[in-house]
C-alpha positions as CSV (number, residue, x, y, z in Angstrom):
1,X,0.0,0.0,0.0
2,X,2.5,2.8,0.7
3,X,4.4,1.6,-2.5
4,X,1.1,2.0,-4.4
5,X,0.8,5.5,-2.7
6,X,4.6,6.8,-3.2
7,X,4.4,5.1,-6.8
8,X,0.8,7.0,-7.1
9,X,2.7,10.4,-5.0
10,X,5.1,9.5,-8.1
11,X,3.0,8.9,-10.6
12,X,1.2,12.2,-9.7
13,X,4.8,13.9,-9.2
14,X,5.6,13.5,-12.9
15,X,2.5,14.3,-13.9
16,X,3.0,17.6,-12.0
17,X,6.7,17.5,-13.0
18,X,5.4,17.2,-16.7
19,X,2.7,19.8,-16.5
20,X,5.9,22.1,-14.6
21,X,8.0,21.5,-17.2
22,X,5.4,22.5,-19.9
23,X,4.9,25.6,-18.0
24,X,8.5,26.3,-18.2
25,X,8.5,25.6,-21.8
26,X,5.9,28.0,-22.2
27,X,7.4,30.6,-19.3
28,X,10.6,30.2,-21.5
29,X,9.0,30.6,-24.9
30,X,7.0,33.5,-23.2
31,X,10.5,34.9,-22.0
32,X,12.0,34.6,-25.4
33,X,9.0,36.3,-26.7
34,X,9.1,39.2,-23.6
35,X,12.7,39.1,-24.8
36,X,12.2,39.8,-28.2
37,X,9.4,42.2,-27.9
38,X,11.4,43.4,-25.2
39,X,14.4,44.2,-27.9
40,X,12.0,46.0,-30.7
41,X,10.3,48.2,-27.9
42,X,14.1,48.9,-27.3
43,X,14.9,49.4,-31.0
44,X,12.0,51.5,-31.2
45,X,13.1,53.5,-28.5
46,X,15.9,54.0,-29.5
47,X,14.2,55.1,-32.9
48,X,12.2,57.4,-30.5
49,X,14.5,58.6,-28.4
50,X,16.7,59.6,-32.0
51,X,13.1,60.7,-33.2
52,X,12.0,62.9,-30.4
53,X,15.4,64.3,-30.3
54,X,15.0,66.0,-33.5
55,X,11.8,67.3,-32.7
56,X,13.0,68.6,-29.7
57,X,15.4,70.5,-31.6
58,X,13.1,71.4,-34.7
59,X,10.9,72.0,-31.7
60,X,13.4,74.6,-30.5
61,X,13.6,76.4,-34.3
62,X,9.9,76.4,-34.6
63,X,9.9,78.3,-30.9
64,X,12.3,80.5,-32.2
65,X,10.5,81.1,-35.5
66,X,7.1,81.6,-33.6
67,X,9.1,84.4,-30.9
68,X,9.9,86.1,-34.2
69,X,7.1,85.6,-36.4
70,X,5.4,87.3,-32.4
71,X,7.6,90.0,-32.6
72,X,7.1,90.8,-36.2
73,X,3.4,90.4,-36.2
74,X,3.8,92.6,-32.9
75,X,5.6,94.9,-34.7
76,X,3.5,95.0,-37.8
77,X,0.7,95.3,-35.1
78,X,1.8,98.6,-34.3
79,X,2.9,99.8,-37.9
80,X,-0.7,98.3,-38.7
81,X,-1.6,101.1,-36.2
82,X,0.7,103.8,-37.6
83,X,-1.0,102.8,-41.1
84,X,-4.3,103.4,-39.8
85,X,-3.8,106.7,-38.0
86,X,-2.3,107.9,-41.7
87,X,-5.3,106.8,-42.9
88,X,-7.6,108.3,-41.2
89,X,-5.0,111.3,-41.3
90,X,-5.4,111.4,-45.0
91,X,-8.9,110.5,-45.2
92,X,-8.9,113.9,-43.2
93,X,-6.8,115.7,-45.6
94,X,-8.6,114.4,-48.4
95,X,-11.7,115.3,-47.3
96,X,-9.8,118.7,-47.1
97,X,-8.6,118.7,-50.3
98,X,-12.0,117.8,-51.7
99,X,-13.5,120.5,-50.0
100,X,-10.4,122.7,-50.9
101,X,-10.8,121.4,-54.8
102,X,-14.3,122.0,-54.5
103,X,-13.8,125.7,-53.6
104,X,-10.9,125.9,-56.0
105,X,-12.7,125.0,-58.8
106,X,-15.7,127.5,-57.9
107,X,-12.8,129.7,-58.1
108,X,-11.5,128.4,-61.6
109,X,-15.1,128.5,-62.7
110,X,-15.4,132.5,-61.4
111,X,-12.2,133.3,-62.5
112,X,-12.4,131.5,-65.8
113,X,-15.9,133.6,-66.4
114,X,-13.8,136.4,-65.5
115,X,-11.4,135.6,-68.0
116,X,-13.9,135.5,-70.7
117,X,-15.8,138.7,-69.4
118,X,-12.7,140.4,-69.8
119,X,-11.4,138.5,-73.2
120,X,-14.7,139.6,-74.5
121,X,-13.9,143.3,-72.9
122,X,-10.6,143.4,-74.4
123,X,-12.0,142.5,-78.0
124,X,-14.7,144.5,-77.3
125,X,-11.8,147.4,-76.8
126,X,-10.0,146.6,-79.6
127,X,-12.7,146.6,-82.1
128,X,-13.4,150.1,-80.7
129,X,-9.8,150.7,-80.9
130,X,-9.9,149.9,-84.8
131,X,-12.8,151.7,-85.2
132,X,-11.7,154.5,-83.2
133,X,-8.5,154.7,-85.6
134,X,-10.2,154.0,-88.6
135,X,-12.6,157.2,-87.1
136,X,-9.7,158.9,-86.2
137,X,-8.3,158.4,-89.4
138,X,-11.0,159.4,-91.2
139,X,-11.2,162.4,-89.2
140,X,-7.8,163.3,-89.9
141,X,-7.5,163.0,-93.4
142,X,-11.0,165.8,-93.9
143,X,-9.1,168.2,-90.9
144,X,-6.3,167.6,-93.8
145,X,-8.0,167.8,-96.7
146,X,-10.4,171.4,-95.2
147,X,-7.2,172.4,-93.8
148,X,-5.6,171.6,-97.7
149,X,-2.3,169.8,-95.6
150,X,0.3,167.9,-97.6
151,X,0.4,164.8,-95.6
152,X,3.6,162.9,-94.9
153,X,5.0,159.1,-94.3
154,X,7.9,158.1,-93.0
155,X,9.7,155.0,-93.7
156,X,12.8,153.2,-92.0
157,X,14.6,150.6,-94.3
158,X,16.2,147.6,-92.7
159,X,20.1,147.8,-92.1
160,X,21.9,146.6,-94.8
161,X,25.1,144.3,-94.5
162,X,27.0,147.1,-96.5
163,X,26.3,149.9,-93.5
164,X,28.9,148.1,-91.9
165,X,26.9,148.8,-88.2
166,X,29.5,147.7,-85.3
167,X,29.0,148.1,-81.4
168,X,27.3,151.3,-82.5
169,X,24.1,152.5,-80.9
170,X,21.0,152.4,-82.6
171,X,20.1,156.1,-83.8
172,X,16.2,155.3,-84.4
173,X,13.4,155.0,-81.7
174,X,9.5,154.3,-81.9
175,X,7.6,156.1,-79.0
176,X,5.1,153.4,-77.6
177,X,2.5,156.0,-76.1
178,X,-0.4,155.8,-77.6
179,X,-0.7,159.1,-78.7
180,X,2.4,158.8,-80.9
181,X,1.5,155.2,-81.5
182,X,2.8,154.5,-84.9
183,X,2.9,158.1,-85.9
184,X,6.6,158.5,-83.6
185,X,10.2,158.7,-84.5
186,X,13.0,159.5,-82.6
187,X,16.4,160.3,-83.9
188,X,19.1,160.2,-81.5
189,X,22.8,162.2,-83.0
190,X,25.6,162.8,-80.4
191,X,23.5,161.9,-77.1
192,X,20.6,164.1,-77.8
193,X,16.8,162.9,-79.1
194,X,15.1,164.6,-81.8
195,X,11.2,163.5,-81.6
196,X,9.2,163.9,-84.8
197,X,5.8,162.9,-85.6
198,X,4.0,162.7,-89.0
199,X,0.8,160.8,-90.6
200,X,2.3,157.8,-90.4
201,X,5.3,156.3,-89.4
202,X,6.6,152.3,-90.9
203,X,9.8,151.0,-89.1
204,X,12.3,148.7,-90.6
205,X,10.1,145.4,-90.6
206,X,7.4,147.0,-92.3
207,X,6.4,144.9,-95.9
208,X,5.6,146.6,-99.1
209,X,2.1,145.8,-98.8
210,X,1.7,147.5,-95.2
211,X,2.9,150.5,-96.7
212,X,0.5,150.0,-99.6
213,X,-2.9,149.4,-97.1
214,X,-2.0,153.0,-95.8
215,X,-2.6,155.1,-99.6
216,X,-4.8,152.9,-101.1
217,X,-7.7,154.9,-100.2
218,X,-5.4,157.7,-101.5
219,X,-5.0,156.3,-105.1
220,X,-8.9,155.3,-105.2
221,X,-9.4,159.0,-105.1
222,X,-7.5,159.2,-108.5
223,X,-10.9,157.1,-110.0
224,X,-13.1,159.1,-107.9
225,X,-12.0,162.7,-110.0
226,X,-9.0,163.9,-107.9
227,X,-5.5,165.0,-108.7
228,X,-3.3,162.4,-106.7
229,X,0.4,163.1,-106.1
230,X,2.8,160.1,-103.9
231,X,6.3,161.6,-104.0
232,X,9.5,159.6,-102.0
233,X,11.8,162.0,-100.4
234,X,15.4,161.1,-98.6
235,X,19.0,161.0,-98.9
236,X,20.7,158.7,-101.5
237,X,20.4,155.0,-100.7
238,X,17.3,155.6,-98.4
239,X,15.1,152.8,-100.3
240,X,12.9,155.5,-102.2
241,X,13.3,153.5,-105.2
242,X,12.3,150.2,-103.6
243,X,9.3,152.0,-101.9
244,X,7.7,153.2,-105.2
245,X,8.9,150.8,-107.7
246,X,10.1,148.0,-105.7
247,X,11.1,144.7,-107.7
248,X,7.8,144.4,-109.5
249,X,8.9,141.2,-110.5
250,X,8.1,139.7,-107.4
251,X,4.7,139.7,-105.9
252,X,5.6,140.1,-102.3
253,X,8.6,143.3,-103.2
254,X,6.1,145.1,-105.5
255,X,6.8,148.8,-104.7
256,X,3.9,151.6,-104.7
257,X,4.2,152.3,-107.9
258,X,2.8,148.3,-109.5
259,X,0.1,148.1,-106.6
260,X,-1.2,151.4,-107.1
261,X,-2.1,150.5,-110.9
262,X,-3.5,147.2,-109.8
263,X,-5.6,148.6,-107.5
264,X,-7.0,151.0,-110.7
265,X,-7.6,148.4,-113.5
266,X,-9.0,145.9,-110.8
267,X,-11.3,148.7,-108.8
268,X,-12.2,150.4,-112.4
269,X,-13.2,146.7,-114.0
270,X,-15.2,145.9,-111.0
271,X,-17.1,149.7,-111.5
272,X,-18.1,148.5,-114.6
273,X,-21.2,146.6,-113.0
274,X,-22.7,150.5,-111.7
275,X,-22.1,151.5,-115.7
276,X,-18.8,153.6,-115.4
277,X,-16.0,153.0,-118.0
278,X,-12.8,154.2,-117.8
279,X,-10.1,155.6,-120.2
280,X,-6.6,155.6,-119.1
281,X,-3.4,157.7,-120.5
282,X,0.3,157.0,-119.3
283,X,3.5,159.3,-119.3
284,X,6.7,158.9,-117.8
285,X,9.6,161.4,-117.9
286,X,12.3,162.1,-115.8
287,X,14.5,166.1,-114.9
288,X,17.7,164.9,-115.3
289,X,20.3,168.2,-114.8
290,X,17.4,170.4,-115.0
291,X,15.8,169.1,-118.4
292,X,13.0,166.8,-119.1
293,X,13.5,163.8,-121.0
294,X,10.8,161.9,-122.0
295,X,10.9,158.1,-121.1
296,X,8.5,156.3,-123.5
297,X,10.1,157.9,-126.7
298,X,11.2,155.8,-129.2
299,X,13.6,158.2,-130.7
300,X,15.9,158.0,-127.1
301,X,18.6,155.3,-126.3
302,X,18.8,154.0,-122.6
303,X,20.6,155.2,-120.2
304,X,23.3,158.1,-119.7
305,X,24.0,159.4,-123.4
306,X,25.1,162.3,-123.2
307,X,25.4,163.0,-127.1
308,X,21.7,163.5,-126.9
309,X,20.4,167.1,-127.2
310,X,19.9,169.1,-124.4
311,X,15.6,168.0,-124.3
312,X,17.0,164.4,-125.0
313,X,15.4,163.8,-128.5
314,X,15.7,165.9,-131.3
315,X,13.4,169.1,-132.2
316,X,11.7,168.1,-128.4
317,X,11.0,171.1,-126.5
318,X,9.5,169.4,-123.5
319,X,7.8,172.7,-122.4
320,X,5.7,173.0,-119.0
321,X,2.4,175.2,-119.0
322,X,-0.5,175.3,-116.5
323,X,-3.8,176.3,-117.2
324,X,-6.5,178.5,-115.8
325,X,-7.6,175.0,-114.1
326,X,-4.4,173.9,-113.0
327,X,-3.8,171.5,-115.2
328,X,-0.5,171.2,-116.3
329,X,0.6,170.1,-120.2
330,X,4.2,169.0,-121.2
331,X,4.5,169.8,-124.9
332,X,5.8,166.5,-127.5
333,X,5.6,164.6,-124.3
334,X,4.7,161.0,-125.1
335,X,1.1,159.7,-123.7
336,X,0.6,156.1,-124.3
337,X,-3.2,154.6,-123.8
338,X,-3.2,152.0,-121.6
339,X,-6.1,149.0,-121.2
340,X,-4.5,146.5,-118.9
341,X,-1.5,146.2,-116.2
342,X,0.8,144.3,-118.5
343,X,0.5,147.3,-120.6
344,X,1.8,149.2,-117.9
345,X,4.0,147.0,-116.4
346,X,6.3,146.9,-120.2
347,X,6.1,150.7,-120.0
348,X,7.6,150.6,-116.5
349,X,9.8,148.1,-117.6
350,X,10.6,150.7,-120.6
351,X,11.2,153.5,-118.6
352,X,13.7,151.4,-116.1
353,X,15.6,150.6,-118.7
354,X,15.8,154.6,-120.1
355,X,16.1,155.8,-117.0
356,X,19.6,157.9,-115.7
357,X,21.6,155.9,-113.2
358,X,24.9,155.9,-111.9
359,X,27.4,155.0,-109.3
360,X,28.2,156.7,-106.1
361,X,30.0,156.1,-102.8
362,X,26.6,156.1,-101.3
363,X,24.6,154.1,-104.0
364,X,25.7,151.1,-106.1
365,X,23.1,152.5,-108.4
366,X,22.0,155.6,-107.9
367,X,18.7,157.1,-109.2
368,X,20.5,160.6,-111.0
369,X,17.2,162.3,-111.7
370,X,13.7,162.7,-110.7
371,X,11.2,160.1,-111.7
372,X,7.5,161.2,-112.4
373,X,5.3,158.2,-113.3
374,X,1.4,160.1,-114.8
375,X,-1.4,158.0,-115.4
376,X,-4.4,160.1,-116.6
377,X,-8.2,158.7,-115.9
378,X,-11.2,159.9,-117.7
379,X,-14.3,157.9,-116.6
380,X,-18.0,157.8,-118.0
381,X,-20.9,156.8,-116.3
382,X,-23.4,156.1,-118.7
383,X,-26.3,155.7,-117.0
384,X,-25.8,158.8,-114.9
385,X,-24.1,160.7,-118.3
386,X,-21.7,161.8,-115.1
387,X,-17.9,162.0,-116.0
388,X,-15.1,162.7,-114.0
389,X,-11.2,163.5,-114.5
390,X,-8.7,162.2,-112.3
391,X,-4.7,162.1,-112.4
392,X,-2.1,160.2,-110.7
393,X,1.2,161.2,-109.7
394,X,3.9,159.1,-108.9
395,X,7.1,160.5,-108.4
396,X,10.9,158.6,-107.1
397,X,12.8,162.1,-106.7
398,X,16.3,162.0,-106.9
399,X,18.3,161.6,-104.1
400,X,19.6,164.4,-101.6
401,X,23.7,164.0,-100.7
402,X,26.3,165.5,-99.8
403,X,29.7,165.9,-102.1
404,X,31.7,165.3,-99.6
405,X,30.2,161.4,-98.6
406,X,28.8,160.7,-102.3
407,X,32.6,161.5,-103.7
408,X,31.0,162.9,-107.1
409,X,33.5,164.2,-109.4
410,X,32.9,165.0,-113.3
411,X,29.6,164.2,-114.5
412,X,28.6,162.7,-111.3
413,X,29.3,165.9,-110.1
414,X,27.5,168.1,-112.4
415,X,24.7,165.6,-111.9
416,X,24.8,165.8,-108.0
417,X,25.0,169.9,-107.8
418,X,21.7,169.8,-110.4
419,X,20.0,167.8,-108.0
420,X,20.8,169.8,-104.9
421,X,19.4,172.4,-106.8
422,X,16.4,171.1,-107.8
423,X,15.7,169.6,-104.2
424,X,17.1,172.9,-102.6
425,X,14.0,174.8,-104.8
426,X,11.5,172.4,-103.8
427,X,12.5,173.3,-99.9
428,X,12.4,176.9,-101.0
429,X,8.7,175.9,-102.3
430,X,7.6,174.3,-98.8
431,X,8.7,176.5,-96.9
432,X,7.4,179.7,-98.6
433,X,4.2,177.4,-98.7
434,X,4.5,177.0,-94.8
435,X,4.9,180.9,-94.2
436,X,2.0,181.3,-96.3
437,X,4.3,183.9,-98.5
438,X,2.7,185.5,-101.3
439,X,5.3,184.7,-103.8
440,X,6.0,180.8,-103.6
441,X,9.1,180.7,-106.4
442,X,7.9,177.4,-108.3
443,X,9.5,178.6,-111.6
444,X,13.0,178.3,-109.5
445,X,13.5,174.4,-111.1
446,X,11.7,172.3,-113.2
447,X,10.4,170.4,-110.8
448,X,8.8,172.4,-108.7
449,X,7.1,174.1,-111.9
450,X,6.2,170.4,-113.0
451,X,5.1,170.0,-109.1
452,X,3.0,173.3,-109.0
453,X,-0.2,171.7,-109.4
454,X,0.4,169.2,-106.3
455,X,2.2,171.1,-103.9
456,X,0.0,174.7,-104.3
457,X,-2.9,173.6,-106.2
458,X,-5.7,170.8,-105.5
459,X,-4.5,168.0,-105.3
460,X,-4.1,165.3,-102.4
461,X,-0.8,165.2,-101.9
462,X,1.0,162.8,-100.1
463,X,5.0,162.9,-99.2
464,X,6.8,159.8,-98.2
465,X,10.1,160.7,-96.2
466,X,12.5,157.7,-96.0
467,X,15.1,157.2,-93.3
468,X,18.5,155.0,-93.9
469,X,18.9,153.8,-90.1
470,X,23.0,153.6,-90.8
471,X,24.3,155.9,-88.1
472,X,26.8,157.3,-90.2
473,X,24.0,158.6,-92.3
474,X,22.1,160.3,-89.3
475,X,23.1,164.1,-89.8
476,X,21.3,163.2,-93.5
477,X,18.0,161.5,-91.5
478,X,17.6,164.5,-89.6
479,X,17.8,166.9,-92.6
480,X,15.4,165.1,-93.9
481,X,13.0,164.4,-91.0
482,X,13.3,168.3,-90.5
483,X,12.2,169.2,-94.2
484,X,9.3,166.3,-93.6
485,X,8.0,168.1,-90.3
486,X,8.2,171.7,-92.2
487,X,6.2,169.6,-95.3
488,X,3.7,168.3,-92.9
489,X,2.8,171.5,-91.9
490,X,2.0,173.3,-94.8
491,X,-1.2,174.2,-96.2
492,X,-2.0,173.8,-100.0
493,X,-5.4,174.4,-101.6
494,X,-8.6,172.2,-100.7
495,X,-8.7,168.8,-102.9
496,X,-11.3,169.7,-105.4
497,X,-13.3,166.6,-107.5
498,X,-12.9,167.2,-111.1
499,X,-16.5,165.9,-112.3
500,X,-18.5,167.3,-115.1
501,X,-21.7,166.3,-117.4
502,X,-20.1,167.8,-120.7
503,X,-18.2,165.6,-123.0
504,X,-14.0,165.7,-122.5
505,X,-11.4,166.1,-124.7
506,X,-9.9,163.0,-126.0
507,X,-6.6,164.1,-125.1
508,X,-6.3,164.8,-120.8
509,X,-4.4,167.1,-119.0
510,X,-1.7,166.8,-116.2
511,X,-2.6,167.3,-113.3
């Protein structure tokens, strides 16, 4: 029995011995497995440990990144701040400067109305300003013509290369008042100013058709039945040439001479509509050394030939008379009729050509004689059977010099002393005219006898005076301007129309 029990104990022993070792197994395979999980969970913490390290430290850089990005939002807080305080600043200007705009452009608007009240003003003053001249003109010229005045131009030429002007001051002034407005000139000689005013007074930059505007009226009284006589006046090398004849060749030089004649076949073609038709006669001569010589002969050569006879054409006596009407007649005087400008234009041409020139210090070509240019107008009006008489005078007079500065010798000479003569008579004239004398010596040259119609008669008579602005030349300008003044103030007879209902005489009179 105990053997069956300690065999059973033993039995049951390694049964429990058994069961003990499979719990080891298993303890040991669950150790192994402890051991093995054991290792990854080390492994991974490792991988964790390596893992939280670098966050740790990117951690630290994103700590230090958000500090900053605090301290720049914190600062861009208070610049957000700043920002908004200009803003509202500006809002506040701007509401300023709208306001500000506003009232500035009710200012613009004002002033701008202003601007156009006074814009219209100011044209409003200028159109009374023309017509104020143009009255005052008007005005003038009747006081002239009942008060029988010769009236007077001046003209300034332009300085010429050839005057040889340095670091010279200028001798010539234009008063700018407006009472001498255009009608000034000041001459300045050795410090002291010499004022003068006349008609009308053209500076240097004044065109050939500015001077023109100012007579045209003039020359239309020629159509209307009036003796007309335009005369150029000055020292030698003045520019009376260019002022009456000009260089006809060119439209925009045409001298006063061309554009007068125009101005009568255009005016007289368009009268032709109110039934008036007109018949025109040309002359030309020049007094050359006290004699006439007639321009448009064909029995005369051009130029200086001086083995002409005396009257320069044979068995031509070339003798002046007046009538009882003051008309004047030049005996075997050539009188061309004339239907169109081109007509007159190849007479002029004619009489350039014929006419005396020569050379002087003072002149590359110098006009020797006096020019008078004589177009003649008889007009019919057939429906009113009224005819009137009118004559045109144009005269280039020779110019006034000194021996000494023109350096004549010989002919020149003999040429030069005959016009000093002639010119010296014709002040003799004026001023006799100006004293109001009884005897005015018109027989003293031949062309003042020509001239007697024009400068004691009735005619309009106008007197261009021109000015060389070379300062060497200004003892000569104020000669001149002085003869001008004394001109301007004498008193001829009353321009009379010549108008009539009988029939005229083919052949028409000088006037």
């Amino acid at each position: 029995a105990s053997q069956d029990e300690v065999i059973k104990q033993k039995e049951s022993l390694s049964n429990e011995l058994r069961c003990l070792r499979v719990e080891l197994q298993q303890v040991r395979d669950d150790r192994d497995r402890q051991v093995t999980q054991m290792q990854a969970l080390t492994a991974e913490i490792v991988k964790y440990k390596e893992f939280t390290g670098k966050s740790c430290a990117e951690l630290d850089n994103l700590t230090i990144k958000s500090n900053a990005l605090e301290e720049t939002c914190s600062s861009q807080r208070e610049h957000i701040r700043t920002l908004q305080h200009q803003l509202t600043a500006a809002n506040e200007k701007l509401k300023m400067a709208d306001l500000s705009a506003s009232e500035t452009r009710t200012e613009f608007e004002e002033q701008k109305r202003t601007v156009c009240e006074l814009q219209e003003r100011l044209a409003d003053a200028e159109f009374q300003l023309i017509e104020g001249e143009k009255l005052r003109k008007k005005l003038h010229n009747t006081i002239l013509e009942l008060k029988g005045n010769i009236r007077v131009f001046c003209r300034v030429r332009p300085l010429l290369p050839e005057d040889g002007v340095g670091t010279e001051a200028t001798v010539i002034a234009y008063p700018t008042s407006t009472e001498t407005l255009g009608r000034g000139i000041d001459l300045v000689q050795s410090g002291q100013r010499y004022p003068f005013t006349f008609d009308k007074v053209f500076s240097h930059e004044a065109s050939q058709q500015d001077v023109f505007v100012e007579i045209s009226q003039l020359v239309q009284s020629a159509l209307d039945g009036y003796k007309v006589c335009i005369f150029a006046y000055g020292q030698t090398g003045s520019g009376k040439t260019y002022t009456m004849m000009g260089r006809p060749e060119t439209s925009v030089q045409k001298g006063l001479i061309p554009r007068s004649l125009e101005q009568i076949f255009q005016t007289s073609q368009s009268l032709q509509a109110q039934g008036w038709k007109y018949k025109m006669q040309a002359s030309m001569l020049e007094i050359y050394n006290e004699t006439i010589r007639d321009l448009l002969s064909t029995n005369r050569s051009s130029g200086l030939d001086m083995s002409r006879t005396e009257n320069g054409a044979p068995g031509k006596q070339y003798t002046i008379k007046h009538d009882v009407n003051g008309n004047t007649h030049v005996s075997d005087l050539t009188i061309v009729d004339v239907c169109s400008i081109n007509e007159i234009s190849s007479l002029l041409q004619q009489a350039a050509h014929s006419r005396s020139v020569g050379r002087t210090q003072m002149n590359e070509q110098s006009s020797r004689s006096h020019f008078v240019f004589t177009l003649r107008i008889s007009g019919v009006n057939e429906s009113t059977e009224q005819q009137v008489q009118g004559v045109l005078n144009l005269i280039d007079l020779a110019g006034s010099e000194r021996l000494s500065k023109s350096g004549s010798t010989g002919d020149r000479l003999k040429e030069t002393q005959a016009i000093n003569k002639s010119l010296s008579s014709l002040a003799d004239v004026i001023f006799a005219l100006a004293k109001k004398e009884d005897h005015v010596p018109f027989r003293n040259s031949k062309l003042t006898y020509l001239l007697q119609p024009c400068l004691g008669g009735d005619s309009k008579t106008l007197m261009f005076v021109n000015i060389s602005p070379d300062p060497s030349s200004v003892g000569e300008s104020l000669c001149s301007l002085r003869f001008a003044a004394r001109v301007n103030s004498c008193e001829i007879g009353i321009p009379r129309r010549q108008t009539t209902v009988k029939p005229m005489d083919n052949r028409l009179s000088y006037g």
